[in-house]
C-alpha positions in Angstrom: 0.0 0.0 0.0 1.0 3.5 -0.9 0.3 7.1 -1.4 -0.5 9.1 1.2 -0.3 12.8 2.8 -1.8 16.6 2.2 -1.3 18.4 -1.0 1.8 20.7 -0.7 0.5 24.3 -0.4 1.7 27.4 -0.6 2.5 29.6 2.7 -0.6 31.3 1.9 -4.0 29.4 0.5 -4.7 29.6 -2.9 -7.3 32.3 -2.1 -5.1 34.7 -0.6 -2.1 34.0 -3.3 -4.5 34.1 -6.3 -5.5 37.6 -4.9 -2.3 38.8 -3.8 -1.0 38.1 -7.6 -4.2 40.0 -8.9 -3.3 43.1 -7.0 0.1 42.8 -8.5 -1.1 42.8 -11.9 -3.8 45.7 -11.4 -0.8 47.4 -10.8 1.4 46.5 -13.6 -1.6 46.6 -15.8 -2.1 50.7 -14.7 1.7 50.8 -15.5 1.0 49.5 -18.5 -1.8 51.7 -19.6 -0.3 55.1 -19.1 2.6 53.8 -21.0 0.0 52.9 -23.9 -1.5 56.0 -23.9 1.6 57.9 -23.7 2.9 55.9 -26.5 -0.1 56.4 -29.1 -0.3 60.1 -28.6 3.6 60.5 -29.0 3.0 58.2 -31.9 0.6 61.2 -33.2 2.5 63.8 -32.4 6.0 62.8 -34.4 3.8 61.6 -37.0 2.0 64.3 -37.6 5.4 65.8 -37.2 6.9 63.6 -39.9 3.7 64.9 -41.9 4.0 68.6 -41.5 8.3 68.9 -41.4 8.3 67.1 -44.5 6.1 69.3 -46.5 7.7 72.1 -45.4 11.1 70.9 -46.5 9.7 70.2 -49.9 8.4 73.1 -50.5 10.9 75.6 -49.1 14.1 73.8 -48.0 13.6 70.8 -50.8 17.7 70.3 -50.2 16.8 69.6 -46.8 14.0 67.0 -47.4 16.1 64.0 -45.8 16.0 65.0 -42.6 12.2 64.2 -42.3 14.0 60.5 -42.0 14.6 61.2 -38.2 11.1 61.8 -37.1 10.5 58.9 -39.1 12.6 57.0 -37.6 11.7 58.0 -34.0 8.4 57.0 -35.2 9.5 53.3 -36.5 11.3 53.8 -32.6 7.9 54.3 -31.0 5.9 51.8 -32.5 8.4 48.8 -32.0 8.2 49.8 -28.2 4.7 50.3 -28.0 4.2 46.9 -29.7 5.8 45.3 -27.2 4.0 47.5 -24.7 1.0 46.1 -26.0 2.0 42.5 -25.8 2.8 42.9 -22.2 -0.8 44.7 -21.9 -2.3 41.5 -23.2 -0.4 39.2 -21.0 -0.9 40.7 -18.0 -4.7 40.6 -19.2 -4.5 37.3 -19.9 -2.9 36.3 -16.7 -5.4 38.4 -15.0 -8.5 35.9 -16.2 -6.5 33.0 -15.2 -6.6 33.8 -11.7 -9.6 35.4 -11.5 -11.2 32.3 -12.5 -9.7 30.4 -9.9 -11.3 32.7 -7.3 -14.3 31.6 -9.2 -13.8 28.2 -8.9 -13.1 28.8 -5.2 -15.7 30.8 -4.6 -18.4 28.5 -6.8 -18.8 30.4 -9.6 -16.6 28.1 -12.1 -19.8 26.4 -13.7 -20.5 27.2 -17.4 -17.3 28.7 -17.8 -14.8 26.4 -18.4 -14.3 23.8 -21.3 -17.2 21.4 -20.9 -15.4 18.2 -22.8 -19.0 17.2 -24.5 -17.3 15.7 -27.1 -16.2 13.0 -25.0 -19.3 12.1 -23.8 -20.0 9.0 -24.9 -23.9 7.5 -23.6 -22.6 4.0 -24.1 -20.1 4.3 -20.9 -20.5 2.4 -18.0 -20.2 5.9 -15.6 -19.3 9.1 -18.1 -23.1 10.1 -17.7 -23.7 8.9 -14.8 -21.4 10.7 -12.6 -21.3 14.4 -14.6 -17.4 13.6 -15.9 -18.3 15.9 -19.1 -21.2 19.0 -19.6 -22.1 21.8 -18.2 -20.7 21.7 -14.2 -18.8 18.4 -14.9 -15.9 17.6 -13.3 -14.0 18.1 -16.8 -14.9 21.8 -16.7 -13.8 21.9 -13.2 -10.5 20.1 -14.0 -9.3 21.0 -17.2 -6.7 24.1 -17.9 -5.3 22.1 -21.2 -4.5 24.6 -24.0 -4.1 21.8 -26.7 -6.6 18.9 -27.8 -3.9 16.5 -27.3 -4.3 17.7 -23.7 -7.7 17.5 -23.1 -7.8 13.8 -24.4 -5.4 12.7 -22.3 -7.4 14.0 -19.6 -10.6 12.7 -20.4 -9.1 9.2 -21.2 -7.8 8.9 -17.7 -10.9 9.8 -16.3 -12.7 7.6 -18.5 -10.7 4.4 -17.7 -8.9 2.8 -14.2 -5.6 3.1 -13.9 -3.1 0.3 -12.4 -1.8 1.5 -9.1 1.6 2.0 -10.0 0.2 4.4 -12.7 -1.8 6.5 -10.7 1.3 6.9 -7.8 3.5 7.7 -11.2 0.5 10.4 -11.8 0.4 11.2 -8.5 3.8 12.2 -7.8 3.7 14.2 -11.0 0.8 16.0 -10.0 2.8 16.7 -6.6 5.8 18.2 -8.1 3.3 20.4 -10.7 1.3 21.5 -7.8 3.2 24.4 -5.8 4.7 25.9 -9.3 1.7 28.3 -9.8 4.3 30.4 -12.6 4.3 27.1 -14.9 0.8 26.1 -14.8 -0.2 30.1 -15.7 2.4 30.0 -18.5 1.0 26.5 -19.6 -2.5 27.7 -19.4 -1.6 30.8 -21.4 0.9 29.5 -23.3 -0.3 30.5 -27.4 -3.6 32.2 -25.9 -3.9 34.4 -29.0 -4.3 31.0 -31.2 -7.1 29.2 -32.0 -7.1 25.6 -31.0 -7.3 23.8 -34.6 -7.1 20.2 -35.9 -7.0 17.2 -34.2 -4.0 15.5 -33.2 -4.4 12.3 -35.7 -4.0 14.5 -38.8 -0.8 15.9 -37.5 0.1 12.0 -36.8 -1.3 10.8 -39.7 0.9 13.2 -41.6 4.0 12.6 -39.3 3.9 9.0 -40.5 3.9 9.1 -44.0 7.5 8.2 -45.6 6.4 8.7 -49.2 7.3 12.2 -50.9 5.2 13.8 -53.1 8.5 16.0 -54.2 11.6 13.4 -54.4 14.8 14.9 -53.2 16.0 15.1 -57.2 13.3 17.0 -58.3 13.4 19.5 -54.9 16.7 20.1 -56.1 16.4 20.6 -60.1 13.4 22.5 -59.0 15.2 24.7 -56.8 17.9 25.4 -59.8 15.2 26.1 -62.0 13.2 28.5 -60.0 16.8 30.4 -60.1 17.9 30.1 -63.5 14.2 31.4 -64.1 14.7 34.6 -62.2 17.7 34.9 -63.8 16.7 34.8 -67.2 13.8 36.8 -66.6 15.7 39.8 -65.1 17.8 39.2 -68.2 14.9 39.6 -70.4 14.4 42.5 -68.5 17.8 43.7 -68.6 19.4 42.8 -71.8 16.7 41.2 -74.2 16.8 37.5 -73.5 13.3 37.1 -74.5 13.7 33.2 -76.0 15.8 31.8 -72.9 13.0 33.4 -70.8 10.7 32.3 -72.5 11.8 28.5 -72.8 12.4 28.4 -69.5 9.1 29.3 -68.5 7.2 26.9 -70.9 9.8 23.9 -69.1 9.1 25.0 -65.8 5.6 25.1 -66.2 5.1 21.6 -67.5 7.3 20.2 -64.8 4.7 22.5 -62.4 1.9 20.8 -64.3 2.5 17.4 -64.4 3.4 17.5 -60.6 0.4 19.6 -59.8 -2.2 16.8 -58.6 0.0 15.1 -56.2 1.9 18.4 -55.1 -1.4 20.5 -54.2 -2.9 17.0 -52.3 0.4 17.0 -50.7 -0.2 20.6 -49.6 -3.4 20.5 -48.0 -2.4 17.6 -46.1 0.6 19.5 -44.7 -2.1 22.8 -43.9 -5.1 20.4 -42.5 -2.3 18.4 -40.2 -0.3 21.8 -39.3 -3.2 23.9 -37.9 -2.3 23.6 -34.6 1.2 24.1 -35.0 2.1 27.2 -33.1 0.3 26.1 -30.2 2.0 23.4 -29.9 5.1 25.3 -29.9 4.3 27.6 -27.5 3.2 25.0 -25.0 6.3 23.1 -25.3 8.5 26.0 -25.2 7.1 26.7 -21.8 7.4 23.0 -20.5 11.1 23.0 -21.9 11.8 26.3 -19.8 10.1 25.3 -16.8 13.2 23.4 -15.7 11.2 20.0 -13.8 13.3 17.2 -12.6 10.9 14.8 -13.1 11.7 12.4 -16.0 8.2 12.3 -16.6 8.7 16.2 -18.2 11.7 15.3 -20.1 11.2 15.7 -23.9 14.6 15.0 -26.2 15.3 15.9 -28.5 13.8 19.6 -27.9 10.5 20.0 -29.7 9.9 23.7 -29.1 12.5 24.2 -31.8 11.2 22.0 -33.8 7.9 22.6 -34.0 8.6 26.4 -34.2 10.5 25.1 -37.6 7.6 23.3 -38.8 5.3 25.9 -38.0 7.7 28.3 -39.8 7.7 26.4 -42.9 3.8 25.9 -42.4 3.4 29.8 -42.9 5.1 29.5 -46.0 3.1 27.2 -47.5 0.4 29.3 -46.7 1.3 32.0 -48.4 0.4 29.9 -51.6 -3.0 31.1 -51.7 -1.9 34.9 -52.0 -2.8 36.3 -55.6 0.8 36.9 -55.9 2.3 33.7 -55.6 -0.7 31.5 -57.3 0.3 34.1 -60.2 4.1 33.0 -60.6 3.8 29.2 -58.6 3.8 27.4 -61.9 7.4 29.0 -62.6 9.2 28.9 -59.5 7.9 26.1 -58.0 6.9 27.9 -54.3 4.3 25.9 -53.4 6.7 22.2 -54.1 9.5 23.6 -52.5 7.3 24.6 -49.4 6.1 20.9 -49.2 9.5 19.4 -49.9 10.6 21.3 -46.5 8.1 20.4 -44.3 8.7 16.8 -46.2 12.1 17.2 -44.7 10.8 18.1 -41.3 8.8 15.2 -41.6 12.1 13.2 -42.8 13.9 14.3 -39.8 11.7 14.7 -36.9 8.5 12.7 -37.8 9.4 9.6 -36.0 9.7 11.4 -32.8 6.2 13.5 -33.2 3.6 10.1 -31.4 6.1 10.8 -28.5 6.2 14.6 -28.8 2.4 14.7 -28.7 1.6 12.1 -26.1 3.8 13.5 -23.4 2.4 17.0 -24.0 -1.2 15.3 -23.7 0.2 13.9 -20.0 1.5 17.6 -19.0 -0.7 19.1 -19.6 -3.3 16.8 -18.2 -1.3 16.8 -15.0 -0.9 20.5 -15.1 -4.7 20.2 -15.0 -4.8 18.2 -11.7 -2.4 19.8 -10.2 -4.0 23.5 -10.3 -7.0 21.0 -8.8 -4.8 20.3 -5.6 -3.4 23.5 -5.3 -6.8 24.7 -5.3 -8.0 22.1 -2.6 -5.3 22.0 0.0 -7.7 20.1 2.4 -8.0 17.0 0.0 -6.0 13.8 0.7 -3.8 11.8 -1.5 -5.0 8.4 -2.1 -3.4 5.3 -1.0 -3.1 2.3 -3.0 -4.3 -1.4 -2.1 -2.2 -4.6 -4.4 -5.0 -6.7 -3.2 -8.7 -6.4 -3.4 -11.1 -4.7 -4.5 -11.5 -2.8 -1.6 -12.6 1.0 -1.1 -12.6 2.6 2.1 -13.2 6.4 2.7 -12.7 8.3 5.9 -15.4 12.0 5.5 -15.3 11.5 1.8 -17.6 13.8 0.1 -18.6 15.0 -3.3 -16.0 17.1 -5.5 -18.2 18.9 -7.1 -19.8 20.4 -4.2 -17.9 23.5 -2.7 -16.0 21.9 0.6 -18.3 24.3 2.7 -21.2 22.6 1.5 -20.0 19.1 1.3 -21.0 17.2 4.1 -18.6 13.8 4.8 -19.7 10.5 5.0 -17.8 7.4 6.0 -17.8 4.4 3.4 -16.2 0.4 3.7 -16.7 -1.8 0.5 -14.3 -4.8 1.0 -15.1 -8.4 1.9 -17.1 -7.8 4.1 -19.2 -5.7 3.3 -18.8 -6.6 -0.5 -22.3 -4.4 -0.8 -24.2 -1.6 1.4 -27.8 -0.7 0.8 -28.5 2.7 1.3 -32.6 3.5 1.9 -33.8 6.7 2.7 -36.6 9.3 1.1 -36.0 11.5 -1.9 -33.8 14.7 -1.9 -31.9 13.1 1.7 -28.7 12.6 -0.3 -28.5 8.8 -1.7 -27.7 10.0 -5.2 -25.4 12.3 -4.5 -23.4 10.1 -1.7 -23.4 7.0 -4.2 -21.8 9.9 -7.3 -19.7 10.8 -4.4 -18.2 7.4 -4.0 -17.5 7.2 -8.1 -16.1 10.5 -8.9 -13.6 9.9 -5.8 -13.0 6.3 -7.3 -12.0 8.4 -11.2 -10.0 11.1 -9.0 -7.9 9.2 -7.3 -6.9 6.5 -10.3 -6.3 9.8 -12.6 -3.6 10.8 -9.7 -5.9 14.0 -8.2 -6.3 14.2 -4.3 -9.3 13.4 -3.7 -12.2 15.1 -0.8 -11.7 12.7 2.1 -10.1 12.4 4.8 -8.5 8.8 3.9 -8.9 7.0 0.8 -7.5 3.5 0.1 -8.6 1.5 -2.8 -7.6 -1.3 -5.1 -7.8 -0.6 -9.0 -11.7 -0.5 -9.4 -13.6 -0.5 -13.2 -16.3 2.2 -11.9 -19.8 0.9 -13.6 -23.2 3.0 -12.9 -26.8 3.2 -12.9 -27.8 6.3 -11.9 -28.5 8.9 -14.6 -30.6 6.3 -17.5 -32.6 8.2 -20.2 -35.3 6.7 -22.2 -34.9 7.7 -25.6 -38.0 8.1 -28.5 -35.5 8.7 -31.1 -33.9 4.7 -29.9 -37.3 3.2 -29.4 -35.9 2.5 -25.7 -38.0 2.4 -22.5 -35.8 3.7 -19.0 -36.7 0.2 -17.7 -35.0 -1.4 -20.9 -32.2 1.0 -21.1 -31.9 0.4 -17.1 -31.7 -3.7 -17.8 -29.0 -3.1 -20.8 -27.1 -0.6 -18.3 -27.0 -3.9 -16.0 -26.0 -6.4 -18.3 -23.4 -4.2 -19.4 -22.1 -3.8 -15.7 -22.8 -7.5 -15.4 -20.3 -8.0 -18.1 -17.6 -5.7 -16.4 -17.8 -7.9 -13.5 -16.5 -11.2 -15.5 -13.1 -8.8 -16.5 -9.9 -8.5 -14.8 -10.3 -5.2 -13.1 -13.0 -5.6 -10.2 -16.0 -3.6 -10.4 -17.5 -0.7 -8.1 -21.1 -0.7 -9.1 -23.0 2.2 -8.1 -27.0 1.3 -8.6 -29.5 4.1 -8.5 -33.3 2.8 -7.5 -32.8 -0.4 -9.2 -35.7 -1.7 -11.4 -37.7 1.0 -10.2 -39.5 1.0 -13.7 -41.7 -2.5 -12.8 -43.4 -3.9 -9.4 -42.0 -4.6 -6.0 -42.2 -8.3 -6.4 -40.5 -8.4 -9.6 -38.4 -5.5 -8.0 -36.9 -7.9 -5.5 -36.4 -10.7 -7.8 -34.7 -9.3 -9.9 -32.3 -7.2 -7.5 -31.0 -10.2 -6.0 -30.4 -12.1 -9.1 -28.2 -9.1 -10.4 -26.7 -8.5 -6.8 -25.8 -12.5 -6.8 -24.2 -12.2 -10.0 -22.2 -9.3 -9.1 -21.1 -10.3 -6.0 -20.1 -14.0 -6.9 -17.7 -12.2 -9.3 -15.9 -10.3 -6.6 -17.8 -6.8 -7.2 -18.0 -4.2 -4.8 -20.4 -1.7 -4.5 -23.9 0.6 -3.1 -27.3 -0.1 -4.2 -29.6 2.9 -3.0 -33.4 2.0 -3.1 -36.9 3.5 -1.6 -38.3 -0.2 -1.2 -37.9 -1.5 1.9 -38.1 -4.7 0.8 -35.1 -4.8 -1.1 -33.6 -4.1 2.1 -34.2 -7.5 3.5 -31.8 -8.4 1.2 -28.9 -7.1 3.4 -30.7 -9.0 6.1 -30.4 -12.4 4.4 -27.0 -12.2 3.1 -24.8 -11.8 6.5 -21.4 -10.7 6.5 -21.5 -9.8 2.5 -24.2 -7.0 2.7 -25.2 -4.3 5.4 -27.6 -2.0 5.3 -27.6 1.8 6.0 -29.8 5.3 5.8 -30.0 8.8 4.9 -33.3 10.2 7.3 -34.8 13.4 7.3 -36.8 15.3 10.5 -40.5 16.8 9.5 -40.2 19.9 11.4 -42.8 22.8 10.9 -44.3 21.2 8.0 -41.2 21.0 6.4 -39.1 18.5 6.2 -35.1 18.6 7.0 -32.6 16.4 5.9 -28.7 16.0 7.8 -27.0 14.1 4.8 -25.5 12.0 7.3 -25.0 8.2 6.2 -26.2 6.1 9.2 -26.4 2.1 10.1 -29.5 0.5 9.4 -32.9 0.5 7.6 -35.1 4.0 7.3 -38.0 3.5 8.7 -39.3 7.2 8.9 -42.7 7.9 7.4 -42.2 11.6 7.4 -43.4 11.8 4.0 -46.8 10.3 5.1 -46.8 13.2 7.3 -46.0 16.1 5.3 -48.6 14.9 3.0 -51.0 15.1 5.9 -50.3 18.6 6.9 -50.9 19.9 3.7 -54.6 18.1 3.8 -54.2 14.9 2.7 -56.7 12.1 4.0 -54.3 9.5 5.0 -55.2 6.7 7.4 -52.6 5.8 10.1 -51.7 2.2 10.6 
């Protein structure tokens, strides 16, 4: 067993250092406003300046007329500094939205603003649905600060999927070491914020992989010569008269342009579609390369800042094949197949190492993305790791996605025994919430987050659910139907290798009590016999019996509520035993209801 302790923390809380940077960058940012105003009016002044001194050179001192050069070229002077005061402006603005929305995630206003990850949602999962990991107040919003696509797949996979226990510690100590450097995880987050996040990774793979040229190494170099002897000979056509050279020329290098054109220009746009995302890219990496992290999990060699800012170089260039200029001479110097033999040579060079490149900037910055989650939650615990099991046992765990002062903890053993609790209880008392609890913790801890407990220990667990199941028209599916597919699909989990923690929301709540408790058992017995763990929650009582009859594998326990007023209260507290509470009859009578007591 291992894995254990507090996030590391700053001096301060997060709180108090989040604000404490804000209030230096109001200031820097007043700095830099004042400088930006100075800057555009000097930049009016010496212009109009320029203007003026120079038309009264040329018309009275025309001898004089070069020396409107040096207002000009305090001008040029002015607006390469106040470029660059304007980068800092929108860095310091940038950095400014990155912590004020961790105040808002501290403060419980991070819903709807982050990126939601629908696109990972997949309503065939055994838990994605079930337990919020993507939408609108997910735990992907809450999580994710990945600037790349690469990274926000990375992150969803490992919260879509258990992780062994030696690689969540490996996460886990990564995660540790990313936590206190606040600088690195703003820089990553920010890293490239001007750019637009573009293709997917697999093009860029896709194209890394190929090893066939569409311009051969010969014909990138007679190309080359050609495009030169061309300029040549038409600046000496220009020059001197050498119309039939120039025009020969022309009329060989455009059939060589047209006979390559179909496999150059398909060549082309696979280049463009796989380099869209380029200078991202770049920028992300040239952040992780300066952030100096021991770790070997950081280490990237050769350096691929360099040599994606290269590719995304060359990129540009190809680019510019779509300017009215260049389309107009192409056929004759050969631009747009000399811009594809370079990145072909990129490719040539570096391709081979791109799969690598792009999977370990997935994992940093899917670990950068955890770690701003620790630093933000000093009072979680890092999970520890059973080798044998299942097992999961939680000391005050409660739910991440409620704000900590909201959160009320609740105590939770699944081993052997209990291989299986029971929780009854009345609507709205917490049963739902406390059995999403339990699963989120469960995808926390095996990504490598801390996790909103006390203690955690658990074994590697396949998390399977039945908690959020839609009908669908559009399917021809009834809930109760999708519910029994849900099942046999968690049934099926049960017979692999990883043990299952099955979290069952009012099982079979679709049909009758009696068929109710039939079939409960005979999907409990099936899970159990194949070393499941896990929480049924239920408003029967009957189904409680069940707990009753299978001694030492199952226990029961309760959420209650208190009618007091004519209202009723709820403590969220998870407590031994059956509920046996009819506060609902109750409530039902104070507001008129002609109910018979027993």
């Amino acid at each position: 067993m291992s894995g254990s302790g507090q996030p590391s923390s700053s001096p301060t809380g997060p709180r108090e250092e989040y604000q404490r940077r804000l209030s230096l960058l109001d200031r820097s940012l007043a700095t830099l406003r004042r400088q930006d105003t100075f800057l555009m009016a000097a930049k009016v002044a010496v212009g109009l300046l320029s203007l003026v001194g120079g038309l009264w050179l040329a018309k009275i001192h025309s001898p004089h007329i070069l020396a409107v050069f040096y207002p000009l070229a305090v001008f040029v002077l002015l607006f390469v500094i106040h470029e660059r005061v304007l980068r800092r402006l929108r860095c310091c603005t940038r950095s400014q939205a990155f912590y004020q929305q961790g105040i808002d995630r501290l403060e419980d206003r991070w819903r709807g603003q982050g990126n939601r990850g629908e696109r990972f949602l997949d309503p065939a999962h055994p838990y994605a649905r079930d337990l919020d990991l993507f939408g609108e107040a997910s735990l992907f919003e809450l999580l994710s600060s990945a600037r790349t696509r690469s990274g926000e797949e990375t992150l969803a996979s490992w919260l879509l999927a258990p992780a062994t226990a030696a690689e969540a510690l490996e996460r886990q100590s990564a995660v540790r070491e990313l936590t206190s450097a606040l600088g690195l995880r703003e820089r990553l987050a920010l890293a490239g914020e001007e750019l637009r996040l573009g293709s997917k990774p697999e093009s860029l793979l896709a194209w890394s992989s190929l090893s066939e040229r569409a311009v051969p190494r010969v014909l990138q170099i007679l190309e080359g010569v050609l495009a030169a002897a061309w300029l040549f000979v038409v600046t000496g056509w220009l020059l001197w008269g050498w119309g039939r050279a120039a025009l020969l020329l022309s009329l060989v290098n455009f059939a060589i342009s047209y006979f390559t054109r179909a496999r150059v220009v398909a060549a082309a746009e696979a280049a463009e579609s796989a380099t869209q995302e380029v200078s991202l890219i770049a920028a992300v990496f040239k952040v992780i390369e300066a952030g100096h992290l021991p770790s070997s999990r950081f280490a990237i060699t050769p350096p691929a800042a360099a040599a994606f800012r290269r590719l995304g170089s060359r990129a540009d260039w190809l680019a510019s094949r779509h300017n009215l200029f260049v389309r107009t001479f192409d056929g004759f110097v050969f631009f747009t197949p000399l811009c594809v033999a370079a990145l072909e040579s990129w490719r040539d060079r570096h391709g081979r190492s791109v799969s690598e490149w792009i999977t370990r900037l997935g994992e940093i910055e899917a670990l950068s993305s955890l770690a701003g989650y620790a630093y933000e939650h000093p009072q979680n615990s890092w999970p520890q790791f059973a080798e044998d099991g299942p097992v999961f046992t939680a000391e005050a765990l409660c739910h991440p996605l409620l704000p900590p002062a909201k959160a009320v903890p609740n105590d939770l053993k699944l081993s052997a025994p209990p291989q299986l609790v029971i929780i009854s209880g009345p609507n709205m008392a917490g049963k739902s919430t406390f059995v999403r609890a339990a699963g989120l913790n469960a995808v926390l801890a095996q990504a490598g987050a801390p996790v909103p407990a006390r203690s955690l220990t658990m074994s590697r667990l396949q998390v399977a659910a039945s908690i959020c199941i839609l009908d669908s028209l559009q399917g021809g599916l009834s809930r109760f139907y999708a519910e029994i597919k849900r099942l046999k699909q968690v049934e099926e989990l049960s017979r692999g290798s990883v043990p299952v923690l099955f979290l069952l929301d009012e099982l079979l709540s679709g049909t009758n009590s009696h068929d109710r408790r039939l079939g409960t058992e005979a999907v409990l017995r099936t899970l159990l016999a194949h070393s499941a763990i896990g929480l049924v929650t239920t408003h029967d009582l009957a189904l409680t019996r069940i707990a009753e009859s299978w001694q030492g594998i199952a226990a029961n326990a309760h959420f209650g509520d208190t009618l007091m007023d004519g209202e009723l209260h709820f403590d969220y507290h998870l407590s031994p035993g059956v509920a046996h509470t009819t506060n609902a009859l109750e409530l039902m009578r104070s507001m008129g209801f002609d109910i018979p007591r027993s």
